[in-house]
MOPAC internal coordinates of N, CA, C and O (Angstrom, degrees):
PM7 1SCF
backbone

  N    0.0000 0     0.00 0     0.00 0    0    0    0
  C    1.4380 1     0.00 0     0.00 0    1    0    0
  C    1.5343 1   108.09 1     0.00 0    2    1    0
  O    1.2310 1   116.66 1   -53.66 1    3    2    1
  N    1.1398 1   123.95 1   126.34 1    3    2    1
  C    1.5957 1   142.76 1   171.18 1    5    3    2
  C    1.6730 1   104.35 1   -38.50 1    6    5    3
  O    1.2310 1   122.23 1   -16.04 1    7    6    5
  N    1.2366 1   113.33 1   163.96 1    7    6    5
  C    1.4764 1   108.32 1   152.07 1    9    7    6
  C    1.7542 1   100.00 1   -75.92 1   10    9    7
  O    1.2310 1   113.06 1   105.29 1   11   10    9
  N    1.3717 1   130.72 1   -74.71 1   11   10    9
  C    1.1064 1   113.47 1  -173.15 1   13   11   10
  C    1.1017 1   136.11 1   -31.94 1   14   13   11
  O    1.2310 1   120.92 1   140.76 1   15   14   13
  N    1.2487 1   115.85 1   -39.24 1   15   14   13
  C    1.6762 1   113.99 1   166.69 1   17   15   14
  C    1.3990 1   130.06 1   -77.20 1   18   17   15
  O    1.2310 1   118.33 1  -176.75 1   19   18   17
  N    1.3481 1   120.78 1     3.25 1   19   18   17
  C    1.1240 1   140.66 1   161.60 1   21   19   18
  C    1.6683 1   116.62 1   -75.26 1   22   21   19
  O    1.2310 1   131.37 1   142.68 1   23   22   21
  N    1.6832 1    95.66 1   -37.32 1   23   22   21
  C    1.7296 1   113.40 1  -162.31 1   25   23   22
  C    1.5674 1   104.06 1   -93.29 1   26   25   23
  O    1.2310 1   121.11 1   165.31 1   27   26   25
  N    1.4931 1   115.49 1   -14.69 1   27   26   25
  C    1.6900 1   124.30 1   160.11 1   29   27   26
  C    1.6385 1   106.46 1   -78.99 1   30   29   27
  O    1.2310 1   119.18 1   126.93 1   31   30   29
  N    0.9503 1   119.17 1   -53.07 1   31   30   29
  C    1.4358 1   126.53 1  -174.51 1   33   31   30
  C    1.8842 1   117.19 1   -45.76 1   34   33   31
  O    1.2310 1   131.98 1   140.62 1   35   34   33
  N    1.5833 1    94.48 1   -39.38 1   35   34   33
  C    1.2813 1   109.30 1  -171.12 1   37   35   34
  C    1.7422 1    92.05 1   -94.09 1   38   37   35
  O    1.2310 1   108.46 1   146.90 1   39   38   37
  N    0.7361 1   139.18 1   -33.10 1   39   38   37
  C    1.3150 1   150.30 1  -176.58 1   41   39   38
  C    1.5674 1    88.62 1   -51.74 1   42   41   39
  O    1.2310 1   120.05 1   105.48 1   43   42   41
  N    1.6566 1   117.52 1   -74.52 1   43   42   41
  C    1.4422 1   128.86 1  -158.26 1   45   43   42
  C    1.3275 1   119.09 1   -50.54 1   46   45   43
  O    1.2310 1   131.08 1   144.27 1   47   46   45
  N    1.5494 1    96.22 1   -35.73 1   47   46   45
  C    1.7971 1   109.57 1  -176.46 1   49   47   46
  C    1.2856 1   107.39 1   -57.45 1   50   49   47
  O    1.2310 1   131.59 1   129.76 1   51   50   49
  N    1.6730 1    95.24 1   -50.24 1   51   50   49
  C    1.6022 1    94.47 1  -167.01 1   53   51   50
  C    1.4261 1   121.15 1   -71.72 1   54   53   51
  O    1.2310 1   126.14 1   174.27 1   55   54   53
  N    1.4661 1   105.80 1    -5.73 1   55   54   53
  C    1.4456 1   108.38 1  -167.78 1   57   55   54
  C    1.7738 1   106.58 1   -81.13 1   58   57   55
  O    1.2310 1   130.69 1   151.27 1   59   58   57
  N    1.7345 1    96.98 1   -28.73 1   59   58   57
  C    1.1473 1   109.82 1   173.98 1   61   59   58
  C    1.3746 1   129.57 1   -92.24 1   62   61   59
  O    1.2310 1   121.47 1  -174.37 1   63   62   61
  N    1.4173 1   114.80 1     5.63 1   63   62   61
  C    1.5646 1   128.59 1   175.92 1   65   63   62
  C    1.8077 1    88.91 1  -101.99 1   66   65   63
  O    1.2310 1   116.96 1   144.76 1   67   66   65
  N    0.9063 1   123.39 1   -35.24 1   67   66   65
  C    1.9719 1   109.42 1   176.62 1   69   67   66
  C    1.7054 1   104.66 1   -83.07 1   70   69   67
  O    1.2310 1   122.75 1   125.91 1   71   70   69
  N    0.9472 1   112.34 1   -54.09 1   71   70   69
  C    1.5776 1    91.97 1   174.52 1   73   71   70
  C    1.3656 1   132.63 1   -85.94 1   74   73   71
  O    1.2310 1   120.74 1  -147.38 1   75   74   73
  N    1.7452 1   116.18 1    32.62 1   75   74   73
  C    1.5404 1   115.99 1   153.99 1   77   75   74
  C    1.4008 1   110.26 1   -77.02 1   78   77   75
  O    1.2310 1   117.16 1   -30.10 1   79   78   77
  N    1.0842 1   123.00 1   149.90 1   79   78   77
  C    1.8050 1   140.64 1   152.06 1   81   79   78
  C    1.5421 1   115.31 1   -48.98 1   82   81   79
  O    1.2310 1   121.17 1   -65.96 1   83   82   81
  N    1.5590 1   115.36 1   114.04 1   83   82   81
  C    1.3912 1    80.70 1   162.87 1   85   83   82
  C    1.1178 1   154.60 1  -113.85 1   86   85   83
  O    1.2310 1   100.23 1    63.41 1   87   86   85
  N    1.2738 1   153.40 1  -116.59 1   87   86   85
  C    1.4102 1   123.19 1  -167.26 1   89   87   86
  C    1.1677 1   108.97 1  -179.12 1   90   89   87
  O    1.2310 1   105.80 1   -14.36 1   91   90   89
  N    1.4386 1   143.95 1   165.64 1   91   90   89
  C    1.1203 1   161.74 1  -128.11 1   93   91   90
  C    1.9315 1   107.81 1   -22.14 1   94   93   91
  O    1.2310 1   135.75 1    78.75 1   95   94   93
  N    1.6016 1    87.12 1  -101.25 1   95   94   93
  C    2.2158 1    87.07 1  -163.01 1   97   95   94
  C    1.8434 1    89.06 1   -81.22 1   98   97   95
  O    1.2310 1   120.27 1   149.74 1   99   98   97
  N    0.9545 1   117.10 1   -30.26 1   99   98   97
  C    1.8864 1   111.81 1   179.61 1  101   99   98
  C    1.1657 1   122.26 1   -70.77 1  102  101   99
  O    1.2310 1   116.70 1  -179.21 1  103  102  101
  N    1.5765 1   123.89 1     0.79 1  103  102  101
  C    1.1558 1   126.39 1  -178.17 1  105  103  102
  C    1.5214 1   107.60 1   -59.11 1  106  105  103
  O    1.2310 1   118.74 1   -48.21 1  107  106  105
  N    1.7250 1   120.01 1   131.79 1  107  106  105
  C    1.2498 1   101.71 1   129.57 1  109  107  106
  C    1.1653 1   165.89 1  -143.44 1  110  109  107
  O    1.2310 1   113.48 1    28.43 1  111  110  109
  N    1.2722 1   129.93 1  -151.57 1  111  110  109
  C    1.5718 1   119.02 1  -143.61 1  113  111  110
  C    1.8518 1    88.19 1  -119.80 1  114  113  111
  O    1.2310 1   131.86 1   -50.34 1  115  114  113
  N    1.2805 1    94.70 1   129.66 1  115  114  113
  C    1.5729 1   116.41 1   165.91 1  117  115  114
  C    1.6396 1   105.86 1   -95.05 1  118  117  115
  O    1.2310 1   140.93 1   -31.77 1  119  118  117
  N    1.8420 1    76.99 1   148.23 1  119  118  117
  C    1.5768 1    91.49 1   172.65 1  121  119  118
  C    1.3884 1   123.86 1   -70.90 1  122  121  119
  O    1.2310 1   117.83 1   -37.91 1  123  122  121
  N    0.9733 1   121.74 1   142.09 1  123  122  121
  C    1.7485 1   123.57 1   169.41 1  125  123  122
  C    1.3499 1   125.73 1   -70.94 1  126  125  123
  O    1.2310 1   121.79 1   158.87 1  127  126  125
  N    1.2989 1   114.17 1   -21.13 1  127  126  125
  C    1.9102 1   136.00 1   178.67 1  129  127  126
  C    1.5267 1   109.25 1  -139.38 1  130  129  127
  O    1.2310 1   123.54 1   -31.19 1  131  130  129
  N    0.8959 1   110.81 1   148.81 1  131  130  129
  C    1.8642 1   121.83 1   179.97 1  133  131  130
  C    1.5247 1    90.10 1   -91.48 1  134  133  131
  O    1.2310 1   130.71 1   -54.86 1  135  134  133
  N    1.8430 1    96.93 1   125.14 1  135  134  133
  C    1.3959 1    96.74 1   173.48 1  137  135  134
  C    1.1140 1   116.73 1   -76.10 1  138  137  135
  O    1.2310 1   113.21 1   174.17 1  139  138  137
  N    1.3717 1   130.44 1    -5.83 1  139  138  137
  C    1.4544 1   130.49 1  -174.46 1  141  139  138
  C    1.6027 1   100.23 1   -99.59 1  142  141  139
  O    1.2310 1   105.19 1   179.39 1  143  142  141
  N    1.3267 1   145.02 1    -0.61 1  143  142  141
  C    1.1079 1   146.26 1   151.89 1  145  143  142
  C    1.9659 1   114.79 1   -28.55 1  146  145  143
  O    1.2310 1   120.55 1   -41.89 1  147  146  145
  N    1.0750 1   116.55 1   138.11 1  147  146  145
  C    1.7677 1   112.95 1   163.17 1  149  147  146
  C    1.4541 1   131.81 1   -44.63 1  150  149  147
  O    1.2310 1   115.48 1   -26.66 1  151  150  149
  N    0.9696 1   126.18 1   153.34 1  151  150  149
  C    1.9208 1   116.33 1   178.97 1  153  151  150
  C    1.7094 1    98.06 1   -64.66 1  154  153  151
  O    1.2310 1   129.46 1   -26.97 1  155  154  153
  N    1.3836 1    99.37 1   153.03 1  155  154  153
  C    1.6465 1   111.82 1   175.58 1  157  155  154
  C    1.6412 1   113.91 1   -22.84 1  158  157  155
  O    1.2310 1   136.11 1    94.05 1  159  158  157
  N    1.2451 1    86.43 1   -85.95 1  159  158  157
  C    1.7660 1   127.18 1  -177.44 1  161  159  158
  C    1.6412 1   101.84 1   -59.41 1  162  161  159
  O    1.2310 1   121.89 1   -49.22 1  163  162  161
  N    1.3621 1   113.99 1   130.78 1  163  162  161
  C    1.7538 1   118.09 1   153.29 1  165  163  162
  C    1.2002 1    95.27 1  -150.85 1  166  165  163
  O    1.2310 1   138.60 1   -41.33 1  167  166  165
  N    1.4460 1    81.55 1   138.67 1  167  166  165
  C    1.9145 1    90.83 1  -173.81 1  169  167  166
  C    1.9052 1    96.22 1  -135.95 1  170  169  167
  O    1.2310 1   136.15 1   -51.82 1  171  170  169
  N    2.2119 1    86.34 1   128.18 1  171  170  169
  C    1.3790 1    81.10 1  -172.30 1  173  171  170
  C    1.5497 1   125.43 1   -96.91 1  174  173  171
  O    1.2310 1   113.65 1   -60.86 1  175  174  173
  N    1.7362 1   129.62 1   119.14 1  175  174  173
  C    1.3865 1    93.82 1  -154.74 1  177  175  174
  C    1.4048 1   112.00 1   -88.17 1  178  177  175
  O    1.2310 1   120.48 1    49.40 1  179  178  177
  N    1.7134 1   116.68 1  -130.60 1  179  178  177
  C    1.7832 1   105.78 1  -165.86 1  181  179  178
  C    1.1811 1   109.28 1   -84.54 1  182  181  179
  O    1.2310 1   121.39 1   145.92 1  183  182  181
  N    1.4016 1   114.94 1   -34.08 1  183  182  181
  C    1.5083 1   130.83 1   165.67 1  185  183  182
  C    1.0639 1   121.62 1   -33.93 1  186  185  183
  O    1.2310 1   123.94 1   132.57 1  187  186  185
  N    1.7193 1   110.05 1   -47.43 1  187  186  185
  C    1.4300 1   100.43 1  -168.35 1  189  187  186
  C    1.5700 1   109.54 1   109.02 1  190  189  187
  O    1.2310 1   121.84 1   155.80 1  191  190  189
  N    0.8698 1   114.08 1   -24.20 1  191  190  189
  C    1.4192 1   120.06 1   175.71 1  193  191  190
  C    1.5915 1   114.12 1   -71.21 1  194  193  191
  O    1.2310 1   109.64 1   -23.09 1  195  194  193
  N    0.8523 1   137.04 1   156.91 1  195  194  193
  C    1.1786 1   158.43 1  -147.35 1  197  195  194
  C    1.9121 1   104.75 1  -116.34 1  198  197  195
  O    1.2310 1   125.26 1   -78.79 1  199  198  197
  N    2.1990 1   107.50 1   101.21 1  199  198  197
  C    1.3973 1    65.88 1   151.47 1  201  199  198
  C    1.4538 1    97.63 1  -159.42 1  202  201  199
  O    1.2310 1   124.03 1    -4.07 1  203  202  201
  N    1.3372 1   109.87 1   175.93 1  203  202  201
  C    1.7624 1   115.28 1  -158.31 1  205  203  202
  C    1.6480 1   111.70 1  -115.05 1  206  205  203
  O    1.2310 1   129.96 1   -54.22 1  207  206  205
  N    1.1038 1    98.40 1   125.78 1  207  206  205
  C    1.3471 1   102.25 1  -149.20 1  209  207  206
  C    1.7675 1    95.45 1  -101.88 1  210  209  207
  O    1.2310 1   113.97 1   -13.28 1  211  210  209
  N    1.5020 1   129.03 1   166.72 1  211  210  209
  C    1.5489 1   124.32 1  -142.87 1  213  211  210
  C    1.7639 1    94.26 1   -95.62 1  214  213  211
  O    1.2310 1   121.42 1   -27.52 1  215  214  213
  N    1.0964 1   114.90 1   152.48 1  215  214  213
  C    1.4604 1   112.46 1   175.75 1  217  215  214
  C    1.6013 1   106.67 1  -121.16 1  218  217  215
  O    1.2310 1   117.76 1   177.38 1  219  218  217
  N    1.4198 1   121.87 1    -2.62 1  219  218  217
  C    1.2480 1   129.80 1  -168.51 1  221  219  218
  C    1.5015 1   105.77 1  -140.20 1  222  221  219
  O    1.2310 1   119.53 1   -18.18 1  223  222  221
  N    1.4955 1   118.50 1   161.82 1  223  222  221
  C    1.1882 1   115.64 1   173.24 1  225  223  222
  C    1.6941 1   103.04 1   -94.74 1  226  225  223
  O    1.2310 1   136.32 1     0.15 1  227  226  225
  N    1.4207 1    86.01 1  -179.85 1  227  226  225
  C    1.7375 1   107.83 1  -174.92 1  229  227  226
  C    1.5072 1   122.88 1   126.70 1  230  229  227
  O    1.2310 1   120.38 1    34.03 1  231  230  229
  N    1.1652 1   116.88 1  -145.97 1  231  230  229
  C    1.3588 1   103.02 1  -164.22 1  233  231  230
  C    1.6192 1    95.82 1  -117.87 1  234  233  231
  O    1.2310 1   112.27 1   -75.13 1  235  234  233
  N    1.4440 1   132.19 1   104.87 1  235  234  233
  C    1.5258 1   142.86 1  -139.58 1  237  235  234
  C    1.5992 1    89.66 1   -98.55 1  238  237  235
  O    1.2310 1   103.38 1   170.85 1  239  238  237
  N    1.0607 1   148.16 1    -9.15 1  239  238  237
  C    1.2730 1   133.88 1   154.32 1  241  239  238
  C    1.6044 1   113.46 1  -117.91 1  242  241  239
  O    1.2310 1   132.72 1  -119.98 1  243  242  241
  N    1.6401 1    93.03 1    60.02 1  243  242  241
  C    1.7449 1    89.44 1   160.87 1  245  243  242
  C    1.1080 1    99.04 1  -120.45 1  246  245  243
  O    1.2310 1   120.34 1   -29.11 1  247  246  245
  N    1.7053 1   116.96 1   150.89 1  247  246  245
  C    1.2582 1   123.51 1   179.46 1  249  247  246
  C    1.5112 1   124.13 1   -97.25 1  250  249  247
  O    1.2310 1   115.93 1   -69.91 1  251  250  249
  N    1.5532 1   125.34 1   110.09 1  251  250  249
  C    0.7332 1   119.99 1  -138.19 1  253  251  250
  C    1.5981 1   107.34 1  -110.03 1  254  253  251
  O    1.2310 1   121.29 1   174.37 1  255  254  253
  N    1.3995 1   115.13 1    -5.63 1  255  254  253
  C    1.1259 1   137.41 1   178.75 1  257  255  254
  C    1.7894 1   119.45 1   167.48 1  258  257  255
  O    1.2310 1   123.14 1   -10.90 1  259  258  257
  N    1.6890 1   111.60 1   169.10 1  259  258  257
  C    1.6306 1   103.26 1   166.68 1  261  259  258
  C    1.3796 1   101.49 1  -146.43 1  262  261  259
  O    1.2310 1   110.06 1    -1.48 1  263  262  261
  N    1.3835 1   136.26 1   178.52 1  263  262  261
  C    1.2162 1   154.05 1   165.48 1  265  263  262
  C    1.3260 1   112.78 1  -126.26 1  266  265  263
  O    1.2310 1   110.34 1   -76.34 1  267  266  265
  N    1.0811 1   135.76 1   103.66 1  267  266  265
  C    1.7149 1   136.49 1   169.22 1  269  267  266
  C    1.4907 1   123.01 1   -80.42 1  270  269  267
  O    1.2310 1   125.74 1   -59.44 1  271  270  269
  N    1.3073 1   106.57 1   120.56 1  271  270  269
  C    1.2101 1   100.28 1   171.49 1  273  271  270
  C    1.5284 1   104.51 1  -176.79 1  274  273  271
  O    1.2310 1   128.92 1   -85.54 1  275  274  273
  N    1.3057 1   100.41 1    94.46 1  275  274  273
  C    1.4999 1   148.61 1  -163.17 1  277  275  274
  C    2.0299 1   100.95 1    33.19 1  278  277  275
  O    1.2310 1   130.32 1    51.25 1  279  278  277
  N    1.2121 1    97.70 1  -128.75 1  279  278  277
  C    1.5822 1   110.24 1   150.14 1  281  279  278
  C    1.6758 1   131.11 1   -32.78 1  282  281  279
  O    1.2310 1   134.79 1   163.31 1  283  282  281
  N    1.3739 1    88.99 1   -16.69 1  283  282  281
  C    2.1874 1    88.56 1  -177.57 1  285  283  282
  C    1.3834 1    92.96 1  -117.20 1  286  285  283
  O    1.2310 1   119.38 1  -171.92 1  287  286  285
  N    1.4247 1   118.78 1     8.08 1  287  286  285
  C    1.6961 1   100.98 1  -179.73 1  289  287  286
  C    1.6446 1   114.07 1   -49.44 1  290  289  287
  O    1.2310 1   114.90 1   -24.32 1  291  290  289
  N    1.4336 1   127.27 1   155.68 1  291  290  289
  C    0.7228 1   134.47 1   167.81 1  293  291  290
  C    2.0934 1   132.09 1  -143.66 1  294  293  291
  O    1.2310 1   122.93 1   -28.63 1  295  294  293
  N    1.0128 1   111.99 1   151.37 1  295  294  293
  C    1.6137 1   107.37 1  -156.52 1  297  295  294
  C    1.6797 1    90.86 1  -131.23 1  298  297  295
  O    1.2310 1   130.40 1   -39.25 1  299  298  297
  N    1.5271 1    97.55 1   140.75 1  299  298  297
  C    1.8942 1   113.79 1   172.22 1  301  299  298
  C    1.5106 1    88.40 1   -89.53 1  302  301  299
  O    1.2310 1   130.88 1   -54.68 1  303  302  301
  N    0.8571 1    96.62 1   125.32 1  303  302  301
  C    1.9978 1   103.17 1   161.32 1  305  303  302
  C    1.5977 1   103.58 1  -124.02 1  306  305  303
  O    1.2310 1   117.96 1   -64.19 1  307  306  305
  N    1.0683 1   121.48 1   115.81 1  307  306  305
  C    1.5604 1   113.92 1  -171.98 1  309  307  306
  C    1.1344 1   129.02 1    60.70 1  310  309  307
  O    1.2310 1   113.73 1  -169.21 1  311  310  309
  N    1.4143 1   129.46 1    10.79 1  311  310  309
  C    1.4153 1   120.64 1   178.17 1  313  311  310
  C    1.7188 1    88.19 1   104.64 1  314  313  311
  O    1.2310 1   108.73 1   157.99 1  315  314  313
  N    1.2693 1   138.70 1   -22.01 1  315  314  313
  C    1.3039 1   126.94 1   158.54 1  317  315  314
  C    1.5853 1   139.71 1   -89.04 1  318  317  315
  O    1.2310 1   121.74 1   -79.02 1  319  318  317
  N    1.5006 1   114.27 1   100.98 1  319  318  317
  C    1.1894 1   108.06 1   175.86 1  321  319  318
  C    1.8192 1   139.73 1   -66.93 1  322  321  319
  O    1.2310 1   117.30 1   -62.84 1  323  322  321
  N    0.9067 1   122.75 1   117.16 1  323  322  321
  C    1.1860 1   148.97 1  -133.72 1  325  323  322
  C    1.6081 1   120.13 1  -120.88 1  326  325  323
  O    1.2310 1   121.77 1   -73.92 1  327  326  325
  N    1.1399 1   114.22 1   106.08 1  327  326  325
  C    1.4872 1   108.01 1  -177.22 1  329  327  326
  C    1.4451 1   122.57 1  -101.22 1  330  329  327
  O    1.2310 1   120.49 1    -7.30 1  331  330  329
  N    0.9943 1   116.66 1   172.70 1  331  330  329
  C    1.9620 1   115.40 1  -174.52 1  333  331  330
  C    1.9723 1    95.87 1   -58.66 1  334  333  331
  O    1.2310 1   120.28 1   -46.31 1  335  334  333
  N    1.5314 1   117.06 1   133.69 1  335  334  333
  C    1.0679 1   134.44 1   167.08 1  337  335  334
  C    1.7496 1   113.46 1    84.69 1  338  337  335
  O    1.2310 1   130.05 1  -170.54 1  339  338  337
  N    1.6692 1    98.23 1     9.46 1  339  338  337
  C    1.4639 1    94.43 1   163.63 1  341  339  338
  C    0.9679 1   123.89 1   -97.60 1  342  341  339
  O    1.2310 1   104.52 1    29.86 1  343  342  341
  N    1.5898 1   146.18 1  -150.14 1  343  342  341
  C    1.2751 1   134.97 1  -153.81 1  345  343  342
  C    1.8750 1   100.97 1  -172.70 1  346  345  343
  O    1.2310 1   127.11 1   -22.31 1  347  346  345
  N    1.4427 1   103.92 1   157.69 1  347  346  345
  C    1.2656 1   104.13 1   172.46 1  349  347  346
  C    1.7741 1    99.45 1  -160.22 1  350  349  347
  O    1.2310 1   116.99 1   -57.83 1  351  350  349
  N    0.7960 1   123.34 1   122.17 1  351  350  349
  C    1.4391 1   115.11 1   161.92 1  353  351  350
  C    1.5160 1    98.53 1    92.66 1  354  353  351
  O    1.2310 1   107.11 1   173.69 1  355  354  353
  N    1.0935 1   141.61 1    -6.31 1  355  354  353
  C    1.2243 1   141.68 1  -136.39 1  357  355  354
  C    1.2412 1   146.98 1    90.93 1  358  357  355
  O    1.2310 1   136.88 1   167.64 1  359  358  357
  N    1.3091 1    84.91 1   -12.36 1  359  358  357
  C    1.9496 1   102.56 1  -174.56 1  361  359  358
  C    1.2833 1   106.22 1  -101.76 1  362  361  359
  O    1.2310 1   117.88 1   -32.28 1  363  362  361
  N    1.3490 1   121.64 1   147.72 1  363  362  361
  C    1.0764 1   128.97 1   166.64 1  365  363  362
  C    1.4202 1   121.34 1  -125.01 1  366  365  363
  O    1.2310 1   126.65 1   -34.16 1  367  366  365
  N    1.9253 1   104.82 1   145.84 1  367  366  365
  C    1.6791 1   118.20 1  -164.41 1  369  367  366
  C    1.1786 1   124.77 1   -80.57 1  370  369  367
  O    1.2310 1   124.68 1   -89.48 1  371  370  369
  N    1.5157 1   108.63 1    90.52 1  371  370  369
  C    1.7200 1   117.08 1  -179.65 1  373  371  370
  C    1.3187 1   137.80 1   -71.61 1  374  373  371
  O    1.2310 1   131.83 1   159.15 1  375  374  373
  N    1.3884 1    94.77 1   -20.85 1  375  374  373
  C    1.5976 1   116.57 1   172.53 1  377  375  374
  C    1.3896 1   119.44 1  -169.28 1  378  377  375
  O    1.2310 1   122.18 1   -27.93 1  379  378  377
  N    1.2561 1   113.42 1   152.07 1  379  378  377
  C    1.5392 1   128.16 1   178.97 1  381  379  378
  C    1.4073 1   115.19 1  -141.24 1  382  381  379
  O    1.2310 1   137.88 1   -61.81 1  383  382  381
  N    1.5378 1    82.95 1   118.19 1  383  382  381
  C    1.6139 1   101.18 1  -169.13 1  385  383  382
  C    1.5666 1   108.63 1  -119.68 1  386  385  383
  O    1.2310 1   117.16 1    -6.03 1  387  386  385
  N    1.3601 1   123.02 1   173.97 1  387  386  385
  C    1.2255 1   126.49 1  -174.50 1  389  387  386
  C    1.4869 1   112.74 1   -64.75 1  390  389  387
  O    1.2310 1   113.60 1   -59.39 1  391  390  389
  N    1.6794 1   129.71 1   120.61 1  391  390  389
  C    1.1250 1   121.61 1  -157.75 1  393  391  390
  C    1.2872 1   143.57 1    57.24 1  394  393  391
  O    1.2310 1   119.11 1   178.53 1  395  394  393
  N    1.8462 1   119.30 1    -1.47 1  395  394  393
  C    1.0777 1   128.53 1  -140.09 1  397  395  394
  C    1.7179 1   108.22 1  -156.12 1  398  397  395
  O    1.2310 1   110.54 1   -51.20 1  399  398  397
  N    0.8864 1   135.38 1   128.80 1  399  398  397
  C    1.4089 1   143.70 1  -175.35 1  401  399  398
  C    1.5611 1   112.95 1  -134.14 1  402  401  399
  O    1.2310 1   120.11 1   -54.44 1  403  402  401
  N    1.7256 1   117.39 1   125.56 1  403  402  401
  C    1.3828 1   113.18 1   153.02 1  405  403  402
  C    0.7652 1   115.43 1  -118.66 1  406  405  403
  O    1.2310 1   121.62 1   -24.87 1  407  406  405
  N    1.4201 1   114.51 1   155.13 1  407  406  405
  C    1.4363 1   132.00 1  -149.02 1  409  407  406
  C    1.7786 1    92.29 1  -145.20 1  410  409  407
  O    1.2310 1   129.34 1   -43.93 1  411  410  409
  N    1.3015 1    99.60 1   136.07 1  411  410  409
  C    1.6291 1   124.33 1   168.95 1  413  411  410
  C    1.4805 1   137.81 1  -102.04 1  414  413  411
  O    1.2310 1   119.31 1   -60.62 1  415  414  413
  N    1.1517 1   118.92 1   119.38 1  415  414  413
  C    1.7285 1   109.99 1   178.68 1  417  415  414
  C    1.6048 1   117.47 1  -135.94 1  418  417  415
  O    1.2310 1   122.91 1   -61.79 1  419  418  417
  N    0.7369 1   112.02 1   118.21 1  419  418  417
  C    2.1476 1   119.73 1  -174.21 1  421  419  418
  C    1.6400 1    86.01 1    41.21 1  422  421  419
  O    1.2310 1   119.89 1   -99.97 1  423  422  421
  N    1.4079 1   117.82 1    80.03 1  423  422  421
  C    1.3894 1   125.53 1   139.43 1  425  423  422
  C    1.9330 1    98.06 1    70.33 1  426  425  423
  O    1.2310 1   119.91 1  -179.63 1  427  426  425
  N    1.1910 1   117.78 1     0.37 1  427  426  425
  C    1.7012 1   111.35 1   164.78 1  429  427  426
  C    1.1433 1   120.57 1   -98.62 1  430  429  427
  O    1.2310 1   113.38 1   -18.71 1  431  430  429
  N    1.5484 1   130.11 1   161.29 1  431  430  429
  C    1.2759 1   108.69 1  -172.52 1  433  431  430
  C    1.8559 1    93.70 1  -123.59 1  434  433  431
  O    1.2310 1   128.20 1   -14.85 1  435  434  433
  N    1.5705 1   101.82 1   165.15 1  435  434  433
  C    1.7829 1   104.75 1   174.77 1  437  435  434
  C    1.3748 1    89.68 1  -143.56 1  438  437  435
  O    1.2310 1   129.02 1   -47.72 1  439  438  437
  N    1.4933 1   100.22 1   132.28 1  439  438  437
  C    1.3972 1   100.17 1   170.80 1  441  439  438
  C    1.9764 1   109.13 1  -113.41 1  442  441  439
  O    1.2310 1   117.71 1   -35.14 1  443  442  441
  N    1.1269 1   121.97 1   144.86 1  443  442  441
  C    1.0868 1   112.35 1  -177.93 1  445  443  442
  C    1.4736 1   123.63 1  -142.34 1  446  445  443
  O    1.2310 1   114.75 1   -55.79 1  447  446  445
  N    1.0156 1   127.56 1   124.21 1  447  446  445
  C    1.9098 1   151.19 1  -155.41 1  449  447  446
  C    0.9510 1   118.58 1   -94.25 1  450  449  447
  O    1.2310 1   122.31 1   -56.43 1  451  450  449
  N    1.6647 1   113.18 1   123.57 1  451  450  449
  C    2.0562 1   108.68 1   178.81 1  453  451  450
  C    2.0645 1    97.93 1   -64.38 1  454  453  451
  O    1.2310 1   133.15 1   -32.35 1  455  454  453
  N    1.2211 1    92.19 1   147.65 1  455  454  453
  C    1.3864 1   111.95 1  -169.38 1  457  455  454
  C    1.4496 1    97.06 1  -114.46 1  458  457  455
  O    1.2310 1   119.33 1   -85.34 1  459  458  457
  N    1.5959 1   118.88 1    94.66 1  459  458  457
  C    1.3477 1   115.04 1   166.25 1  461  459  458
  C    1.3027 1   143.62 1   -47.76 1  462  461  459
  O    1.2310 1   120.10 1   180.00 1  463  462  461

C-alpha cells in the first residue's frame, strides 16, 4: 500500500467519523450563545466611553480573572469582560495585569486581585 493510499483511506474515515449523527449518552450538546460573545447590555455614555452595565447579581467588582495581551488585554470583573478604557460602576480600566486589574474613578485609583 502507497503512502497515498493510506493518506485517502485515513482521510475517508475521518470524513465519515465527522459526519455521523450522534446518538444516545455520547451525544453532543452545543452551545446556544458563544461564550466569548459581549455582555447583553452596552450602554454608550456622553463621553463616548464604553460601559457595560451588570446583567446578574453578585459582587460587580470582583475580579474574576484577566488575559494579557498588550493593548487587547482584557479582565472578567463580575461576570463582565472588560477591556482597557472600559468602565463598570464608574470606574474605569487602566490596566491589566497578571491576576490583577486597576481601575480608576475621579482621579483615585482601586486595584483589584483574583482571590483564589
Amino acid at each position: 500500500m502507497t503512502r497515498s493510499s493510506v493518506t485517502m483511506i485515513m482521510a475517508a474515515g475521518l470524513a465519515a467519523l465527522i459526519s455521523m449523527p450522534c446518538q444516545g449518552k455520547d451525544r453532543v450538546h452545543l452551545l446556544s450563545t458563544n461564550p466569548f460573545s459581549p455582555p447583553d447590555q452596552i450602554d454608550e455614555s456622553a463621553t463616548g466611553q464604553t460601559q457595560q452595565t451588570r446583567t446578574n447579581g453578585g459582587n460587580t467588582l470582583e475580579l474574576r480573572g484577566t488575559m494579557q495581551a498588550g493593548r487587547n488585554s482584557l479582565a472578567n470583573i463580575g461576570g463582565l469582560i472588560l477591556a482597557i478604557g472600559q468602565s463598570v460602576e464608574g470606574y474605569k480600566v487602566v490596566a491589566v495585569e497578571d491576576r490583577k486589574v486597576i481601575l480608576e474613578k475621579a482621579g483615585a485609583r482601586k486595584e483589584l486581585t483574583v482571590n483564589d
